[in-house]
Each structure stands twice: as structure tokens, then as C-alpha cells.
N, C-alpha and C positions, 0 to 999 in steps of 0.2 A: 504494500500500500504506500500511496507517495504522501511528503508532507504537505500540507498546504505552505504555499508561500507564505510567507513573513511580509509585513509591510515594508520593512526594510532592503528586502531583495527585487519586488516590483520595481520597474522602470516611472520614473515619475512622469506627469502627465506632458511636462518641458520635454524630455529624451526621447519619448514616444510620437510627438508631433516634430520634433526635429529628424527623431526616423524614418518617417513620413515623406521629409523632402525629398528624398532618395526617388521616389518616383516623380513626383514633379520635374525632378533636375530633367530625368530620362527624358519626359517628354521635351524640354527645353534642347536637350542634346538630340535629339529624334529632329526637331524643327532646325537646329543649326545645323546637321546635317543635309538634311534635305535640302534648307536652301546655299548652301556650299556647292551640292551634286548640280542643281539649276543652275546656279550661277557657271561650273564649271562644265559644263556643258553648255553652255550659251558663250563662254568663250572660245572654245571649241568650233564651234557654230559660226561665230565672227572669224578667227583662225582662217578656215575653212573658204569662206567668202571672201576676203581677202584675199589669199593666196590667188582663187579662182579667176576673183577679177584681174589680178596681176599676171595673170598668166593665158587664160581664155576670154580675157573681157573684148566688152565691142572696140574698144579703144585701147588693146593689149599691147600695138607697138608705143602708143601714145604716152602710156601709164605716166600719170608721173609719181615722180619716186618722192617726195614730199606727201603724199596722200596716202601713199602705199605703204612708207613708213608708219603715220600716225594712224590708221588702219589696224597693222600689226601691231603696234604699241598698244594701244585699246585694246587690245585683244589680250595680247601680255597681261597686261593689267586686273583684265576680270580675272583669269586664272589665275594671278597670283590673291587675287581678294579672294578666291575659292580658297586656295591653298592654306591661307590664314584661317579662312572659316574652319577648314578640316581639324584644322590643329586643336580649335579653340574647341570644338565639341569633343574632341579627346580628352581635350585640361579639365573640361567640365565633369567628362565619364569619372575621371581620372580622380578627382577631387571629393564630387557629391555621390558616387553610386559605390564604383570598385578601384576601391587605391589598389589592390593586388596587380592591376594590369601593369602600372608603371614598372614592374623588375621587368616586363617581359618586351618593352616596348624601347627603341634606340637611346639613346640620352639627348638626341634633339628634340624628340617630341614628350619625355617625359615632364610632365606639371606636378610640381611642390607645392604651390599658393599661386593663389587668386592673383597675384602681384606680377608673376610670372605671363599670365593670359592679357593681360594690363600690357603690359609691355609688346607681348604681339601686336593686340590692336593698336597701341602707339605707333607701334613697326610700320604696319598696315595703313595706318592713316599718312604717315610721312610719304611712305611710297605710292600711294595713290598721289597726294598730291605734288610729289614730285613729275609724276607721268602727268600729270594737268598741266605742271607749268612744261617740260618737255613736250609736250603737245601741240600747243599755245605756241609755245618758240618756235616748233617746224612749222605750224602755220603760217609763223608773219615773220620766215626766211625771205629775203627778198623783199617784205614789203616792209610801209610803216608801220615800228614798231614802236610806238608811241608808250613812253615808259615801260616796256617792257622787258628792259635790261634791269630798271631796278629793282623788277619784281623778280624775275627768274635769279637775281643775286639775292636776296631777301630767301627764297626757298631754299638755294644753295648752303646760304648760311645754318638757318632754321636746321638742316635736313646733316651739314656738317656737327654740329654742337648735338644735335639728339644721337649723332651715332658715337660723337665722344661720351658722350655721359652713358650710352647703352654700352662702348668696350668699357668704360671706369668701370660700372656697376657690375657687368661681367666680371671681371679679374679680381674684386672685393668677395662674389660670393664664391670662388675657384679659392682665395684666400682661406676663407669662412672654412670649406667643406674640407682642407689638410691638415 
């Protein structure tokens, strides 16, 4: 015959509702998933049509390569915001459901703290709008580029200092972990 629990060995009603989360998370990583797979698939997509037009298009001798550039660059872009997404619904799995997976998973994509997915999307946000202003500048090659030297130097800088301070904080927590 078993004891009955003790009040003291019950899970209290805090522990219990924060075990909980553990399926909400899923569904959260279930959605960032999926729109990763969209997203990365519709770069794919663009990919694809690009190359097509640059290669079969009505005006295939014509192309020009300033279009055909920022084309593939766009395209770049979504798959690498896929790529980010991928990671972040790992960090999440990783975090809120089964920390077990991280031993089994690279040490680039294994997630410690929320701090860590923070800094992807920081990543993520720099490089998207680095490919804006890269974008932007093959556009108004040749033409007027009305202040747009000191905005594409403004991103330069912005995108220089975020990856100093991302190797600093790198090489502090490689410190930390010896």
C-alpha cells in the first residue's frame, strides 16, 4: 500500500503552473518554427527567380547586374532571417521544454539563457539592416545619392561596434567557462 503524500512533498501550486509552461513554450517553438520553414522557403523561392531571370529572363542579355545583385541579396537575407528563426526555436526547445537536447546538439546552436537568443536576434536585426542599407547603396550606384554616404557610414559604424562588443562578450564568457 503506498503513503499518501505529505503536504510537504506536493508540488506547490507556483511549480505546477510554471510546469505548465513547458507546453505553451512548445506551441511558441511549433509557430517559430513554422514561420522560419515559410520564411525559408520563400527565400528559396526568390533564390530561384532571380537566378531564372538572370539567366532565362526576356531581357537575359540585358540583365543588369545592379538588380540582379540586390535580387540575390534579398534573397540572402530572408534565408538568413530563416536561419536565425531556426536557431531561436531551438534556444527556446532548448530552454523551456528539454534542456537534455543541448549535450546532443553542436556548440553553435546550443542555448544556456534567454541572453544568448537576445543576442541572435540582435545579430539578426544588424544584418538585416545592414542588407537595407547594402541594398539602398546598389541602388543609387551611379545615381544621386543624396546623403546616403552618411547613412550607409552610420550603419557601418552601428554594425562595426555591435560586433566589437559581440567578440568582447564572446571571449568574457570562453573566460567564465575555464
Amino acid at each position: 500500500m503506498t503513503e499518501p503524500e505529505s503536504p510537504e512533498d506536493r508540488p506547490t501550486l507556483f511549480a505546477r503552473m510554471f510546469g505548465t509552461t513547458r507546453y505553451v513554450m512548445t506551441v511558441a517553438v511549433l509557430a517559430t518554427f513554422l514561420g522560419a520553414t515559410v520564411l525559408l522557403v520563400d527565400g528559396i523561392l526568390q533564390m530561384a527567380r532571380a537566378i531564372w531571370s538572370g539567366v532565362f529572363g526576356d531581357h537575359a542579355a540585358e540583365i543588369d547586374s545592379v538588380s540582379l545583385r540586390v535580387e540575390v541579396i534579398e534573397a540572402v537575407d530572408v534565408i538568413l532571417v530563416a536561419t536565425v528563426l531556426f536557431v531561436i526555436a531551438f534556444g527556446l526547445y532548448q530552454l523551456f521544454v528539454d534542456p537534455t537536447l543541448r549535450s546532443t546538439l553542436p556548440p553553435w546552436l546550443r542555448i544556456t539563457a534567454i541572453g544568448n537568443l537576445e543576442v541572435r536576434l540582435a545579430g539578426m536585426v544588424v544584418t538585416v539592416l545592414s542588407i537595407i542599407a547594402l541594398t539602398q547603396a546598389l541602388e543609387a550606384h551611379g545615381g544621386a545619392a543624396n546623403g546616403l554616404g552618411f547613412e550607409i557610414a552610420a550603419v557601418i559604424a552601428a554594425i562595426s561596434l555591435f560586433l566589437y562588443q559581440e567578440r568582447k562578450h564572446h571571449r568574457s564568457d570562453e573566460d567564465h567557462q575555464e
